[in-house]
FIVOLO-23946 format. One line per field, with one value per residue (C-alpha): x, y, z; residue in three letters; residue number from 1. Coordinates in pm, 1 decimal, m for minus. Last residue first. Example, Ala and Ser with C-alpha at 12.3 -4.5 7.8 and 13.67 -1.06 7.14 Angstrom:
BEGIN
X	c(1367.0 1230.0);
Y	c(m106.0 m450.0);
Z	c(714.0 780.0);
residu	c(SER ALA);
num	c(2 1);
This chain:
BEGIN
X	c(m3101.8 m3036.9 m3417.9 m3607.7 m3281.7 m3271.1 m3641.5 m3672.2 m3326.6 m3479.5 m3801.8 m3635.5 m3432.3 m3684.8 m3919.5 m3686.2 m3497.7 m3849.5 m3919.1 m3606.9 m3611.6 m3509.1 m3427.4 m3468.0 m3596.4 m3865.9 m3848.1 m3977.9 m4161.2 m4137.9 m4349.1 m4095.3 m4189.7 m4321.7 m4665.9 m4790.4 m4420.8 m4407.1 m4040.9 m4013.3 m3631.9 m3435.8 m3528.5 m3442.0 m3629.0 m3438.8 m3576.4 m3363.3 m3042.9 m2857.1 m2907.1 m2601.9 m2482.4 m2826.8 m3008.9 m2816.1 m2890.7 m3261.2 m3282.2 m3058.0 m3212.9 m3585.2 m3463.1 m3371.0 m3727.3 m3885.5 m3972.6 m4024.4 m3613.1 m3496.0 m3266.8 m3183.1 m3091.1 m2954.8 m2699.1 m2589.6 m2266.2 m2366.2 m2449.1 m2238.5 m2258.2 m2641.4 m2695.1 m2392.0 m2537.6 m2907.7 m2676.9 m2578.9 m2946.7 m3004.7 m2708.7 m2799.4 m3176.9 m3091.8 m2852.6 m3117.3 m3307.3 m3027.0 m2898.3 m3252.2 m3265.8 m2938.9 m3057.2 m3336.2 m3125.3 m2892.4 m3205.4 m3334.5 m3026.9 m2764.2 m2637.5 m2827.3 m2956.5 m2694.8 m2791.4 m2590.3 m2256.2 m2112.9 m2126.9 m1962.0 m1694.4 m1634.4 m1670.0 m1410.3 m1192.2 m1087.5 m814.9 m522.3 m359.2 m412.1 m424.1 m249.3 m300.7 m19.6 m122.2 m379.9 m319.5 m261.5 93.2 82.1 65.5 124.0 0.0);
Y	c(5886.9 5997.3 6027.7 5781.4 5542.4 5516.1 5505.5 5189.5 5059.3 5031.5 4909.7 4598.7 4589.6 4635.4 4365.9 4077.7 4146.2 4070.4 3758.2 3622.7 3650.6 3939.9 3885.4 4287.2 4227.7 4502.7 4734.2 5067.6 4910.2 4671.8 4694.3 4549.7 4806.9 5076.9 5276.4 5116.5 5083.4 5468.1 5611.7 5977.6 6037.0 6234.0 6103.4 5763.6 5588.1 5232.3 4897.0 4601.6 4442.5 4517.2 4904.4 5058.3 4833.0 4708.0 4962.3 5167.6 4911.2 4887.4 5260.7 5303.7 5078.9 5213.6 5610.9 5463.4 5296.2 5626.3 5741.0 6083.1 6205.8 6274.1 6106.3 6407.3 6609.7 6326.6 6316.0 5984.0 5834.7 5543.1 5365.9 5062.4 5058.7 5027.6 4732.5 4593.3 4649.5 4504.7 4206.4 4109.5 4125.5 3863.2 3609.9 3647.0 3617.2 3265.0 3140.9 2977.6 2838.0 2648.7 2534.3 2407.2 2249.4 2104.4 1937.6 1790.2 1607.8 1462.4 1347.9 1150.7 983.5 1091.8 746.3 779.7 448.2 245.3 245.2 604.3 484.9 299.3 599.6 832.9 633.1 615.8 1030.4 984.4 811.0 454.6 414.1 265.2 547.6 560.0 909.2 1085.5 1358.6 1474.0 1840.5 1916.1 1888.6 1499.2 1319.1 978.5 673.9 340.0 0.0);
Z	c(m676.8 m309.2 m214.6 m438.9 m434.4 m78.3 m39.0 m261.3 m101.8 223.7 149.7 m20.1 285.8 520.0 344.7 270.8 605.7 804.4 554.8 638.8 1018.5 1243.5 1594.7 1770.9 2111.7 2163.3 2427.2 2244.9 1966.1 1639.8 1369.2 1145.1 850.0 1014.1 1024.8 1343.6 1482.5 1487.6 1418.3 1504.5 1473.1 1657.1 2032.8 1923.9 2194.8 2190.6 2014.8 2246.2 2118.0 2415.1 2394.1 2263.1 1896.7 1861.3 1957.4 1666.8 1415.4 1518.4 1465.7 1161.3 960.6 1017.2 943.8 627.2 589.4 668.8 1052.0 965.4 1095.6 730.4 485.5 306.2 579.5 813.8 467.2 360.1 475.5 664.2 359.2 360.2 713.3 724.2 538.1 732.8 1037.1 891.9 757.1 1083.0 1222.5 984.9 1063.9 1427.0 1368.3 1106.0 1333.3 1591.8 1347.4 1205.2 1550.9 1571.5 1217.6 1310.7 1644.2 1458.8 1231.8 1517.8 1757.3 1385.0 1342.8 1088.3 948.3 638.1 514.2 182.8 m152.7 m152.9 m44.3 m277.1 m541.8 m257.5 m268.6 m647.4 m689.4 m342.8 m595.5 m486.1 m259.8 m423.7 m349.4 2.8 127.7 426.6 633.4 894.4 803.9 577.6 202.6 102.3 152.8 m84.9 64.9 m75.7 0.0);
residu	c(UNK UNK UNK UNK UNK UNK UNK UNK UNK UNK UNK UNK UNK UNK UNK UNK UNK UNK UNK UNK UNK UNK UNK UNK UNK UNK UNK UNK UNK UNK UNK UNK UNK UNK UNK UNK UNK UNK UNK UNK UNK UNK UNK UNK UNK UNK UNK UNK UNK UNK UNK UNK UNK UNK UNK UNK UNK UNK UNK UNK UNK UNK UNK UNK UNK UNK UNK UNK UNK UNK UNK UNK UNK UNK UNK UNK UNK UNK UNK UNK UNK UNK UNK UNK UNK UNK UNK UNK UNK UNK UNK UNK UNK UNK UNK UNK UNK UNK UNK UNK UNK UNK UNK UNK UNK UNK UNK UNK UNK UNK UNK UNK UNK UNK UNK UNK UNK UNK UNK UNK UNK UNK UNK UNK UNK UNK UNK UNK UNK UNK UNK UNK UNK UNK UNK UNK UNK UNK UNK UNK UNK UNK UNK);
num	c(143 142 141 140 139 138 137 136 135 134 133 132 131 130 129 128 127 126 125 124 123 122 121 120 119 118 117 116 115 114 113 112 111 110 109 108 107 106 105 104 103 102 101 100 99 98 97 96 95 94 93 92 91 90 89 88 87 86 85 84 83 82 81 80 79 78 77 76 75 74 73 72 71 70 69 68 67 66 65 64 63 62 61 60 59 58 57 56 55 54 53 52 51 50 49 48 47 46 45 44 43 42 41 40 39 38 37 36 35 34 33 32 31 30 29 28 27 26 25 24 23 22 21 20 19 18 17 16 15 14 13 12 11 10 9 8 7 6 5 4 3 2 1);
């Protein structure tokens, strides 16, 4: 048998292995070995990413706009204004909706909805919508 040094350290392949194309092949007659406990801790750990991930991408939403003008952008409570909140409270309140005492942002005409207090933990369809009302009032105002 001969072996043949492979990319990570101290690994080694056979090289009369068969291809891992070939291994795979022999493989998929046979039951998956993931049990039932292991598949439904993934689709937890899964669900539990998804907020983090998502209230990521509002930061970076904002970031790569965080020069554009207060004056332009306004303080009514607009989808820009709707970023910033969240990301602010975020970054200074624990991940809990803060009073922004600049902007008048009313959950009953916003986006998310969310209020003083709230635990910010977006989900796909909550990113889908700001972002997409986002970057309609971005480009309406900046355009």
């Amino acid at each position: 048998m001969e072996l043949a040094e492979a990319g990570g350290v101290g690994d080694h392949v056979h090289l009369d292995d068969p291809p891992a194309a070939d291994r795979e092949e022999d493989r998929r007659g046979q039951p998956s070995s993931r049990s039932h406990h292991d598949s439904h801790a993934f689709d937890a750990a899964v669900e539990s990413f998804e907020p983090v991930f998502l209230n990521n991408m509002v930061l970076v939403l904002d970031s790569y706009f965080c020069h554009r003008s207060r004056t332009i952008e306004g303080k009514d409570g607009n989808p820009l204004n709707e970023v910033r909140v969240p990301c602010n409270s975020m970054l200074d309140n624990k991940g809990r909706v803060r009073q922004e005492k600049a902007i008048a942002l009313k959950p009953e005409k916003s986006v998310l909805k969310l209020k003083v207090g709230d635990l910010i933990a977006l989900r796909e369809a909550d990113f889908s919508l700001l972002s997409t009302a986002f970057f309609d009032e971005l480009v309406g105002k900046f355009a």
